[in-house]
C-alpha positions as CSV (number, residue, x, y, z in Angstrom):
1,X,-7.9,-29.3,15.5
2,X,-4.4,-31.4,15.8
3,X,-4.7,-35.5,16.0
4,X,-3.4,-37.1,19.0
5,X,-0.5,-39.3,18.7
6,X,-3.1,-42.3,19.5
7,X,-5.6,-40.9,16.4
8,X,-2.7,-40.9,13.8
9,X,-2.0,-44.6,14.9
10,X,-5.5,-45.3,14.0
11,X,-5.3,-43.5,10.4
12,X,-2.1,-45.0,9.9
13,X,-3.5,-48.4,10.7
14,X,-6.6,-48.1,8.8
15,X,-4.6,-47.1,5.5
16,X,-1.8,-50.3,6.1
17,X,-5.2,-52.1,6.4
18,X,-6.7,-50.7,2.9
19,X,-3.5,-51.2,1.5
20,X,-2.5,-54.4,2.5
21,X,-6.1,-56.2,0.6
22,X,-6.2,-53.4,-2.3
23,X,-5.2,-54.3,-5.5
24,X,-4.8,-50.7,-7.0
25,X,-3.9,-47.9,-4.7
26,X,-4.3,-44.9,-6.8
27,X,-3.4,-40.6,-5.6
28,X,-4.8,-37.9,-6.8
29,X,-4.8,-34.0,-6.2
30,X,-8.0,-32.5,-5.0
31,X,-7.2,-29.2,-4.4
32,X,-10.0,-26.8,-5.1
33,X,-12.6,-29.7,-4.7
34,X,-15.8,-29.2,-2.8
35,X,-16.7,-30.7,0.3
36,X,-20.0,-31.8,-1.5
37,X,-18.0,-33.1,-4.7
38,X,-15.6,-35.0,-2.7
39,X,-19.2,-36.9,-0.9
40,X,-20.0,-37.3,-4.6
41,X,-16.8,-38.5,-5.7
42,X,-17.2,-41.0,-2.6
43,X,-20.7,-42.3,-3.3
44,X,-20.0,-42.9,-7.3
45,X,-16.5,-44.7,-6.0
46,X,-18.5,-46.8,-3.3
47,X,-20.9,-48.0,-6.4
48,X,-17.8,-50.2,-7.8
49,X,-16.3,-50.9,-4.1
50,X,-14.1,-48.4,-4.2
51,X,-13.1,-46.8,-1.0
52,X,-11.9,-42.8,-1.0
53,X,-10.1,-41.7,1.7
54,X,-8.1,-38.1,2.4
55,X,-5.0,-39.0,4.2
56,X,-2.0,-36.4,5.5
57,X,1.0,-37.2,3.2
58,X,3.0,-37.9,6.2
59,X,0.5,-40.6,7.6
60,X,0.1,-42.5,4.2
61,X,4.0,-42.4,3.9
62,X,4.4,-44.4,7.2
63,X,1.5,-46.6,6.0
64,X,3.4,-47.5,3.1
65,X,6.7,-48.0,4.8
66,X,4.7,-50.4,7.9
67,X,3.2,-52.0,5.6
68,X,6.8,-52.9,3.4
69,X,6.8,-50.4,0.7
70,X,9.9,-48.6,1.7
71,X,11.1,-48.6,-2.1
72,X,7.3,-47.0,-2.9
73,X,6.9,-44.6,0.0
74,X,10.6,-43.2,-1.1
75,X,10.0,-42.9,-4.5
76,X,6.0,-42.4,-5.1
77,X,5.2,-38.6,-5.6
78,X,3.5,-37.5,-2.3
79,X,2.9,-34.1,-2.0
80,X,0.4,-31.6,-2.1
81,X,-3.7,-32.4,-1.1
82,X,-4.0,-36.0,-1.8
83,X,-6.9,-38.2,-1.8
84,X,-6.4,-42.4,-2.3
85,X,-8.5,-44.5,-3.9
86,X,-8.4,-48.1,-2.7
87,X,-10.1,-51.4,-4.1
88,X,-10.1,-54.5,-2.8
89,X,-11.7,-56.8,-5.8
90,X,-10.4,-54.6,-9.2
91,X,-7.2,-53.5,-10.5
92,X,-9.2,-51.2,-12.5
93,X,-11.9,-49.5,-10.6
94,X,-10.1,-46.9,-8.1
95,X,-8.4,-45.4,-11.6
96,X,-11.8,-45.3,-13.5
97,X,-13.6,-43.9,-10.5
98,X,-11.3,-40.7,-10.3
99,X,-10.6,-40.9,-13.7
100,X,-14.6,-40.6,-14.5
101,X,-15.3,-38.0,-11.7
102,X,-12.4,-35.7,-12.9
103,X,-14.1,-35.6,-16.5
104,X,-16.6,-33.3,-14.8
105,X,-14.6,-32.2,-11.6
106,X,-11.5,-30.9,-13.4
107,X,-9.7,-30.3,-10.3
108,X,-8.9,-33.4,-9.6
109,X,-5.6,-34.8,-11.5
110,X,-4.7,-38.1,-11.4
111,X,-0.8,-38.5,-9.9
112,X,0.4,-42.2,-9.5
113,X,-0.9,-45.6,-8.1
114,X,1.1,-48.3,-6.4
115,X,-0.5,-51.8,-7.6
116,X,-0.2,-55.0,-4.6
117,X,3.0,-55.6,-5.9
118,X,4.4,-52.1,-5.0
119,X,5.0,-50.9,-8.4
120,X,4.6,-47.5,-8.5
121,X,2.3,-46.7,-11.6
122,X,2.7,-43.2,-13.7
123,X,-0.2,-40.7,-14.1
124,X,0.2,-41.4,-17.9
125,X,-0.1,-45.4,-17.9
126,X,-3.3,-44.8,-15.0
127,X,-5.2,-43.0,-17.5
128,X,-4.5,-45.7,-19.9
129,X,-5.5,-48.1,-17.2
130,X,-8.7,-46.2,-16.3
131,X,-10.0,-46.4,-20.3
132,X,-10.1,-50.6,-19.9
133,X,-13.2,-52.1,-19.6
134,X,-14.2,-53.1,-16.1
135,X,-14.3,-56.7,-15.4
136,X,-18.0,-57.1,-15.4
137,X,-17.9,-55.3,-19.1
138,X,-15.4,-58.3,-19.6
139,X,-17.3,-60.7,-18.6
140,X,-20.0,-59.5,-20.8
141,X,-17.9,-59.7,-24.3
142,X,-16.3,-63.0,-22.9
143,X,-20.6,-64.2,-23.1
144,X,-21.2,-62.5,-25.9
145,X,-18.0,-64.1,-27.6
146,X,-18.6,-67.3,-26.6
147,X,-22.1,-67.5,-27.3
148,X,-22.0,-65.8,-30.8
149,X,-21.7,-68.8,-32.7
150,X,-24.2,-71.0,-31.1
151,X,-26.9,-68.1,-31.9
152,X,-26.1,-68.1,-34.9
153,X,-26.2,-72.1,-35.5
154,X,-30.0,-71.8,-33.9
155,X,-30.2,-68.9,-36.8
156,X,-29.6,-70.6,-39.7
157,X,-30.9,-74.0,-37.8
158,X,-34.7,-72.5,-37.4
159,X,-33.7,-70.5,-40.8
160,X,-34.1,-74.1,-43.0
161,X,-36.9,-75.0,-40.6
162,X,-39.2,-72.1,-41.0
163,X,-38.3,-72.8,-45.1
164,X,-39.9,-75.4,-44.9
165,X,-42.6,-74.9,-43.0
166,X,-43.3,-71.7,-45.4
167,X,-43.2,-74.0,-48.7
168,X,-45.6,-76.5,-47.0
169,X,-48.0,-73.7,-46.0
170,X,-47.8,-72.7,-50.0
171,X,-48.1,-75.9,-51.4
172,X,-51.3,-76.3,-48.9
173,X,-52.7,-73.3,-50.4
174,X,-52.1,-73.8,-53.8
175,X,-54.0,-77.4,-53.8
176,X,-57.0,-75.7,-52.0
């Protein structure tokens, strides 16, 4: 069934919207992908706030230019059955959620990614970008950094104290 001029607006509006608070826009080919893999691929993605969305080529190209990536929308590969991956909060996630789902799902091929800044990112450089840590994973070595040497002060700190205790419990027992 065609869209109506008024329902393209809409899509094309929606994507400028997604776009336009998205840190990491990221395309990928789906062709051969399952209606019930892509719902998959769409719940695992919404788990890290990532939003999956299949746009036509055309719409998404007039997204981009609206939205004042002419330089992207000329030069960012757009062709074939896309689907975007948009994020809102990390530069990381959209990569990791396609990159993750296409380890089982081999179908889907990771094609470029245009960053807030417009910089059009190769599919090379996202899949380095979708082996980082995420930032919670960050945040957790960051803790784990940071707290290291106060756990082991406490360590040695309780170490010396339970010495002690242990030589006064044998000196108790040897004078009994």
């Amino acid at each position: 069934m065609a869209r109506t001029k008024e329902s393209k607006n809409q899509v094309v509006d929606e994507v400028k919207s997604l776009l336009s608070s998205s840190k990491l826009t990221v395309a990928a080919h789906y062709s051969g992908t399952k209606v019930t893999q892509m719902l998959q691929l769409r719940h695992q993605a919404k788990d890290s706030g990532t939003t999956i969305m299949v746009v036509k080529n055309r719409l998404f190209k007039r997204a981009l230019i609206d939205s004042g990536f002419k330089v992207a929308a000329e030069s960012m590969p757009l062709s074939g059955q896309l689907v975007f991956a948009f994020n809102p909060d990390d530069e990381v996630a959209p990569a990791q959620a396609l990159a993750n789902f296409a380890k089982t799902n081999p179908q889907i091929e990771l094609v470029a990614a245009l960053n807030s800044d417009g910089q059009i990112i190769e599919s090379s450089d996202l899949v380095m970008l979708a082996s980082l840590p995420t930032k919670e994973q960050l945040r957790g070595q960051l803790i784990a950094t940071l707290s290291a040497p106060f756990n082991n002060l406490v360590g040695v700190l309780s170490a010396s104290n339970r010495r002690i205790l242990y030589l006064l419990k044998a000196r108790a027992s040897q004078t009994t």
